[in-house]
C-alpha positions in Angstrom: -62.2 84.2 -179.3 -62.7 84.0 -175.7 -66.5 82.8 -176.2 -64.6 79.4 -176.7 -63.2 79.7 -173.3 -66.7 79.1 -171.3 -68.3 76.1 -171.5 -72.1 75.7 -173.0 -73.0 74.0 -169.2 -71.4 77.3 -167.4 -73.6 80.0 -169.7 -77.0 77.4 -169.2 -76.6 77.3 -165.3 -75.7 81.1 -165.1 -77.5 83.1 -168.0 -80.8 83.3 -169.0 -82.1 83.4 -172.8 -84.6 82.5 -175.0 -88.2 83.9 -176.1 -89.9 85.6 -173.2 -91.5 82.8 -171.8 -88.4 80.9 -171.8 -86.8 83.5 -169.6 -89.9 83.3 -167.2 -89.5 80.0 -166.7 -85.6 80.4 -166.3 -85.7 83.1 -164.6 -88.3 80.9 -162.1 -85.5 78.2 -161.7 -83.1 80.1 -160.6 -85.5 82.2 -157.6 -86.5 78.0 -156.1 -83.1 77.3 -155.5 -82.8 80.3 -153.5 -81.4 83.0 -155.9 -83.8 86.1 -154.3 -82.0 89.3 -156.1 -81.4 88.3 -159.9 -79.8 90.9 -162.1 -81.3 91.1 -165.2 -79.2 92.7 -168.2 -80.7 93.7 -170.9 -78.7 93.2 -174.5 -76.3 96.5 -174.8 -74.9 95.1 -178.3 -78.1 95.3 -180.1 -80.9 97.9 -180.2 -80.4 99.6 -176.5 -84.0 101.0 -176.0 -85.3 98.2 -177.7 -83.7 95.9 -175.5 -84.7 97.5 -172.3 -88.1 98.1 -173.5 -88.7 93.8 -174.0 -86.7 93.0 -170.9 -88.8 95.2 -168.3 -91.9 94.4 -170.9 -91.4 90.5 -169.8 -90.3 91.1 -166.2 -92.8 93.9 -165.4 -95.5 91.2 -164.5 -93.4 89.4 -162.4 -93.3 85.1 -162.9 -95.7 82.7 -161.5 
């Protein structure tokens, strides 16, 4: 499996998961050290419209 391949440090300083709030508050990291145009990708394994539907749910509010 290639999953072995990438080290747990590169997917915590380059992806963002968790609950909703979790992502918030990654997603809040990332923009103060200078990151201004994050892509966000929502989950095309599972549930497609479901997935879209909680990412822009959680990001349609913007973070503090």
């Amino acid at each position: 499996n290639n999953h072995e391949l990438v080290p747990e440090s590169m997917v915590d300083e380059l992806c963002i998961a968790g609950t909703s709030d979790e992502c918030k508050s990654q997603l809040k990291q990332f923009r103060e050290t200078g990151i201004d145009l994050p892509i966000i990708q929502f989950n095309p394994t599972d549930n497609v419209e479901d997935s879209f539907d909680l990412v822009t749910s959680t990001f349609s509010e913007g973070i503090d």
